[in-house]
C-alpha distance (Angstrom), angle and dihedral (degrees) to the residues before:
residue distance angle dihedral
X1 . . .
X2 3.73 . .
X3 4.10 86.7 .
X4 3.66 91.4 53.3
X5 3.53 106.0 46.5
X6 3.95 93.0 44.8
X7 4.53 80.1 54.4
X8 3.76 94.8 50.0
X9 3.69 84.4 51.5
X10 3.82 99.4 46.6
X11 3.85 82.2 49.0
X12 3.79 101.1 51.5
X13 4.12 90.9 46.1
X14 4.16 87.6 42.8
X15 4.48 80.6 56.0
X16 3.47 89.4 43.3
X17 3.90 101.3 51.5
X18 3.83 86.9 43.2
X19 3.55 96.5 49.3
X20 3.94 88.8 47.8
X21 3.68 91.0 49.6
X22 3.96 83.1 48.6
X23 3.95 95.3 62.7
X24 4.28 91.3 49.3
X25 3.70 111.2 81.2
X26 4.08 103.5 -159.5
X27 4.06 127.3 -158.1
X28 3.63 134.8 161.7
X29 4.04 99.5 -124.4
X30 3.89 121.9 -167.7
X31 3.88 123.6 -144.0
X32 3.83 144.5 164.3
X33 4.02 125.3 -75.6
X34 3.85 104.5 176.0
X35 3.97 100.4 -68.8
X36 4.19 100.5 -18.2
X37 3.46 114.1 79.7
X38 4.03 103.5 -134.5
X39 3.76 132.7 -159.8
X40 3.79 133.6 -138.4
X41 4.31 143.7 171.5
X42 3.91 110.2 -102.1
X43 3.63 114.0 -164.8
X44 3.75 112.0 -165.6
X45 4.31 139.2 -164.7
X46 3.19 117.7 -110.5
X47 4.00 94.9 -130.3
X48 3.78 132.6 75.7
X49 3.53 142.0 -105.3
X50 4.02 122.6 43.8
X51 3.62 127.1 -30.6
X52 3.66 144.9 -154.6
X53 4.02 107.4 -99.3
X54 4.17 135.1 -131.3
X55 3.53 133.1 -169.4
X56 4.15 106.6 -159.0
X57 3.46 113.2 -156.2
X58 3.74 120.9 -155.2
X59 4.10 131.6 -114.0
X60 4.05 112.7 -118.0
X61 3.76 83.0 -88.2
X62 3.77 97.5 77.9
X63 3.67 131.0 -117.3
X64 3.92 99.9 -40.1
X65 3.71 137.1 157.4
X66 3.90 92.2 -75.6
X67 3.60 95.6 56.2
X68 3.83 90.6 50.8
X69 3.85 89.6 48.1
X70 3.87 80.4 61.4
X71 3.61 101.5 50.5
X72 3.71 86.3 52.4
X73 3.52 94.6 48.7
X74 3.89 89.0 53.8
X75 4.04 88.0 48.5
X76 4.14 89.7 51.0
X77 3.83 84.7 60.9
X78 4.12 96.2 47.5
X79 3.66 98.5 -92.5
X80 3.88 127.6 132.5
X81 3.42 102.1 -125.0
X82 3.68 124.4 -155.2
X83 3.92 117.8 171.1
X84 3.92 107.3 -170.9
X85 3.83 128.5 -132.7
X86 3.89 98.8 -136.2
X87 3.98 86.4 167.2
X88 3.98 97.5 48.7
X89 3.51 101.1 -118.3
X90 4.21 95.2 -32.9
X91 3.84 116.2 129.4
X92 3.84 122.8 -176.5
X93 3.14 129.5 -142.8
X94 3.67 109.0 -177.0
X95 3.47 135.1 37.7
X96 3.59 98.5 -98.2
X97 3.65 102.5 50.7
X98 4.09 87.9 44.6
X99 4.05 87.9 50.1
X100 4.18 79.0 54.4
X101 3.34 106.7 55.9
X102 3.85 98.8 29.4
X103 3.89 84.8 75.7
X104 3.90 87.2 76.8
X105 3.53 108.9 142.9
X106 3.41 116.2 -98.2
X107 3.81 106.8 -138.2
X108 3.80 86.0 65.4
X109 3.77 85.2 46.3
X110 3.47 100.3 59.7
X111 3.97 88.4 38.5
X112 4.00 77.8 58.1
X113 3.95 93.6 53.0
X114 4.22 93.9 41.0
X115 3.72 87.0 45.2
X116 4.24 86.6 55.1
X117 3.76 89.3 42.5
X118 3.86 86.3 55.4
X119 3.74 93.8 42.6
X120 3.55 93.5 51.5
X121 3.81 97.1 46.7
X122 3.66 94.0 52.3
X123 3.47 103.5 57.6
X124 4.19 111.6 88.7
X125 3.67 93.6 -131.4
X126 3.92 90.2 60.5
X127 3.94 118.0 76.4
X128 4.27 90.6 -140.5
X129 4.17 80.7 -155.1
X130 3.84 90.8 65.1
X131 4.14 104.3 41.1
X132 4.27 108.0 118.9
X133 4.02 129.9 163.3
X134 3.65 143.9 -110.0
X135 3.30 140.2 -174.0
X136 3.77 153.0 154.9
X137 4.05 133.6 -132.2
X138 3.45 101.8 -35.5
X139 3.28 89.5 6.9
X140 3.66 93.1 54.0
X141 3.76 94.5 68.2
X142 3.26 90.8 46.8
X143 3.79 100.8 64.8
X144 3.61 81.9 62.2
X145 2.95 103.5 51.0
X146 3.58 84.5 60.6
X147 3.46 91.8 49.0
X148 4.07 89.2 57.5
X149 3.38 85.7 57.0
X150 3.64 123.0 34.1
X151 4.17 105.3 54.8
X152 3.91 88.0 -167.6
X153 4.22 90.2 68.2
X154 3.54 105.7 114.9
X155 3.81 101.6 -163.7
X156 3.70 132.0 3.5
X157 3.81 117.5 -161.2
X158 4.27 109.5 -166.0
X159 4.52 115.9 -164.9
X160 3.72 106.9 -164.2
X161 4.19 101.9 -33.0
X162 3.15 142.7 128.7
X163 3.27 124.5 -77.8
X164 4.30 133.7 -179.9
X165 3.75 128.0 -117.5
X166 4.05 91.9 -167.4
X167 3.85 108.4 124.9
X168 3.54 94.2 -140.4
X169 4.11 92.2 54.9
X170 3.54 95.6 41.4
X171 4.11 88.6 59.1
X172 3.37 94.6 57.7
X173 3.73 84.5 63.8
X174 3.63 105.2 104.5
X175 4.11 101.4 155.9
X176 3.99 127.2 77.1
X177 3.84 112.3 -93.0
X178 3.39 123.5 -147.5
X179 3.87 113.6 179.0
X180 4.31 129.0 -170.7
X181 3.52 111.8 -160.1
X182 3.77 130.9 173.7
X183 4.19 118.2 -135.3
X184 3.20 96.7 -136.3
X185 4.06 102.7 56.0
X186 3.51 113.6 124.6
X187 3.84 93.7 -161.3
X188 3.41 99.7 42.6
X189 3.79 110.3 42.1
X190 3.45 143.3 -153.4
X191 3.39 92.6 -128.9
X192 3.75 90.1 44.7
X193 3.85 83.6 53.9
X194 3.83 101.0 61.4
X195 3.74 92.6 33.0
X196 3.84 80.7 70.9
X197 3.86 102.5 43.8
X198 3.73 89.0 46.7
X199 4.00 89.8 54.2
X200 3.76 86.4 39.3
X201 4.14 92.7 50.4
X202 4.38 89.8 39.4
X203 4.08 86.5 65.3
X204 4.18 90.8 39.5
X205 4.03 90.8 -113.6
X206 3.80 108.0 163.1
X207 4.24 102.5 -119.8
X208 3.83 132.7 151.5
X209 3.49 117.1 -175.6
X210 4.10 125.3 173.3
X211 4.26 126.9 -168.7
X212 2.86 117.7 -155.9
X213 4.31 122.8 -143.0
X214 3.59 111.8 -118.7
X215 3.39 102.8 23.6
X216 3.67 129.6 107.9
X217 4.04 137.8 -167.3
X218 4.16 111.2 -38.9
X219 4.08 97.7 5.6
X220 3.77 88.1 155.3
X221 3.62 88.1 63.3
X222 4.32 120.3 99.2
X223 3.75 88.8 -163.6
X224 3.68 95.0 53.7
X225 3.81 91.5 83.6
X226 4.11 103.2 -177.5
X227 3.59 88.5 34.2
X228 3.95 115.8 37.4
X229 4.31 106.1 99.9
X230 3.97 102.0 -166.3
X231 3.41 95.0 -158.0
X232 3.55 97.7 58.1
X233 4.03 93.2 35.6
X234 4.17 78.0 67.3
X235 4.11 101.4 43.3
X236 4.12 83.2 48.4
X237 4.70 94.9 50.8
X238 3.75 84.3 40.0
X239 4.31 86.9 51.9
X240 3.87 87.0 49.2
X241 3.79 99.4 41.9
X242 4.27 83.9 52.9
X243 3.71 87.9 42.1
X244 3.81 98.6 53.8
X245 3.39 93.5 32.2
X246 3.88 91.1 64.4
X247 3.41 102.7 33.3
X248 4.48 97.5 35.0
X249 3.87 96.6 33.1
C-alpha cells in the first residue's frame, strides 16, 4: 500500500514537472555586447501580450542545467527570462575550473548585464519599465552590480553575494533589493549582511534581506550536496516570487 501510494505520487509530480516545462518555451537568442556578438538562454510564457522582464545571472559554475531550470521557473510564472552566458559557452564543473573563469573581467561583465537589459527591453513582448535582476553567488553580486549601474532596473534580487557598503555605490542603487543569505556562510557573512542593509537603510534604499540559521553558501542549490537546505531553498523562491511580483507586476 505503502509502494503504491509513494508511485501515484512520483507520477503526479513527474505530470506536474512536465506540464510546467510544457508552459516555458526555451531558445538560445543572440544579441549585441559592444563589438562581440554574445549568446544567452531565454525562457519565455506561454501567453501573449507584454511581460514583466528578468535578467538571471549565473553561479561561478557557469551557465549549467540549474541556472536554466531557473529561467524556466521565472517563465512558468509570466516572466521573460533571460539567463546570461558571462563565460561564452564555458561551464565548470569543479572548483578549480569555476575559480578560473569567475575571474572574468568585470567591465565586460557589466557590458554583459547592460547588453541583457537592452535585449530584454527591446523585444515587444517585454514591458522595458518592468525588467529587474537575479542572481546567485557570484551571480548574486552581480545583479548589483547591475543595479549600481543601470538606474532603469526595477528590482534586484542578490542569493549569497557580495555586496558594497561604500556610500557612493550604494546611491547609485535605485531598484528594490531583496537579499537571501544563509548564517552559516563563511564567505558571505552575517556581519557582512547587515553591514549592507544598514548602508542600504542610511541612504533610504528600499531592501529586505533574511538569513537564514543553518544554512551555509549556495543552500538553494540541489547539486550542492553537504550544503543545499530544502526547506530554506523554498522560504527564499517564495521571497523572490513576492518580491517580483510587487515590484515587476
Amino acid at each position: 500500500m505503502k509502494i503504491r501510494s509513494l508511485l501515484l505520487v512520483l507520477a503526479a509530480l513527474l505530470s506536474l514537472t512536465i506540464s510546467l516545462e510544457a508552459a516555458a518555451k526555451t531558445e538560445t537568442v543572440s544579441y549585441k555586447s559592444g563589438s562581440e556578438t554574445v549568446s544567452g538562454y531565454l525562457a519565455l510564457p506561454d501567453s501573449a501580450g507584454r511581460h514583466p522582464a528578468i535578467v538571471v545571472i549565473h553561479e561561478w559554475w557557469g551557465l549549467n542545467d540549474w541556472v536554466k531550470e531557473q529561467a524556466q521557473k521565472f517563465a512558468q510564472q509570466g516572466y521573460v527570462a533571460l539567463a546570461v552566458d558571462l563565460y561564452r559557452g564555458q561551464v565548470a564543473s569543479d572548483p578549480g575550473l569555476a575559480h578560473e573563469l569567475s575571474r572574468v573581467p568585470h567591465d565586460r561583465v557589466l557590458r554583459d548585464l547592460q547588453a541583457a537589459f537592452d535585449y530584454l527591453a527591446s523585444r515587444p513582448d517585454v514591458d522595458p519599465a518592468k525588467i529587474g535582476s537575479v542572481g546567485w553567488c557570484m551571480g548574486g553580486g552581480f545583479s548589483l552590480l547591475l543595479a549600481e549601474n543601470e538606474p532603469k532596473l526595477a528590482a534586484c534580487a542578490v542569493n549569497y553575494g557580495t555586496m558594497p557598503t561604500d556610500p557612493a555605490i550604494i546611491q547609485k542603487i535605485q531598484a528594490p533589493v531583496l537579499g537571501n543569505f544563509g548564517a552559516e556562510d563563511h564567505g558571505i557573512t552575517p556581519d557582512a549582511v547587515h553591514a549592507f542593509e544598514s548602508a542600504m537603510k542610511a541612504d533610504g534604499k528600499t531592501i529586505d534581506v533574511k538569513v537564514y540559521d543553518g544554512a551555509g553558501h549556495a543552500f538553494e542549490n540541489p547539486n550542492n550536496k553537504g550544503g543545499y537546505r530544502p526547506d530554506a531553498a523554498a522560504d527564499a523562491w517564495g521571497r523572490m516570487l513576492g518580491f517580483f511580483g510587487k515590484t515587476l507586476k
